[in-house]
C-alpha positions, -999 to 999 in steps of 0.1 A, spaced: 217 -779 -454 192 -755 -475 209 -742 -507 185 -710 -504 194 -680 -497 176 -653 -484 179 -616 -492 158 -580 -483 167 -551 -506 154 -516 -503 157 -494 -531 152 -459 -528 144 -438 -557 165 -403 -566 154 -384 -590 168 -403 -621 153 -434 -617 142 -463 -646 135 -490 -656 139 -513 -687 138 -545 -699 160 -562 -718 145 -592 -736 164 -615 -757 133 -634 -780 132 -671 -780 174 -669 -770 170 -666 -732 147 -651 -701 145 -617 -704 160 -593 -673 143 -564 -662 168 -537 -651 160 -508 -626 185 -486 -621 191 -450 -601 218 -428 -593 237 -448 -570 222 -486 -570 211 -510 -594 186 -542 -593 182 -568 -619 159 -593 -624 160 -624 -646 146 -662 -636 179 -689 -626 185 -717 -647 158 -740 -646 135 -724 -636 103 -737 -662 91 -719 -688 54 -720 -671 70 -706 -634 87 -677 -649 53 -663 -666 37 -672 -631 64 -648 -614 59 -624 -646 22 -619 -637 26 -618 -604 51 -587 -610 26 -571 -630 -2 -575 -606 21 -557 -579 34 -531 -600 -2 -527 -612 -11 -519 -572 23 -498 -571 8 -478 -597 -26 -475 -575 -11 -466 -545 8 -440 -560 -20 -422 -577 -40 -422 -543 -7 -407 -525 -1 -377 -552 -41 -368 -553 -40 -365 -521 -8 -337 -522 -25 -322 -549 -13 -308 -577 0 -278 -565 31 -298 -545 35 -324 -577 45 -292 -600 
């Protein structure tokens, strides 16, 4: 029996969107919060989970949000900035 559990979410953004992190110093993992209008997500590493793992998964976020912010710049130059107004 696997004690995984597997999970998609899809989050779509309103216009009140944000994000924050809560961090907690050398007293536990930090949990990075995003919230909206109407749903929330929070993110923290399990009990366990090393100290070298959770800075892995930490960069890793950073690289993608990193492309997120990429990809978004592409998308709104190419609206212009007429329809961003």
């Amino acid at each position: 029996m696997s004690l995984s559990i597997g999970a998609s979410i899809s989050f779509h953004l309103t216009e009140e969107p944000f994000v924050l992190c809560h961090g907690y110093g050398t007293k536990r993992s930090p949990i990075l919060a995003v919230q909206d209008k109407h749903a929330s997500l929070a993110l923290c590493a399990r009990d366990g989970l090393s100290p070298t793992e959770q800075l892995k998964f930490a960069r890793e976020l950073l690289s993608a949000a990193e492309q997120y912010v990429a990809a978004v710049e592409t998308y709104t130059a190419a609206l212009g900035t007429a329809q961003l107004a």
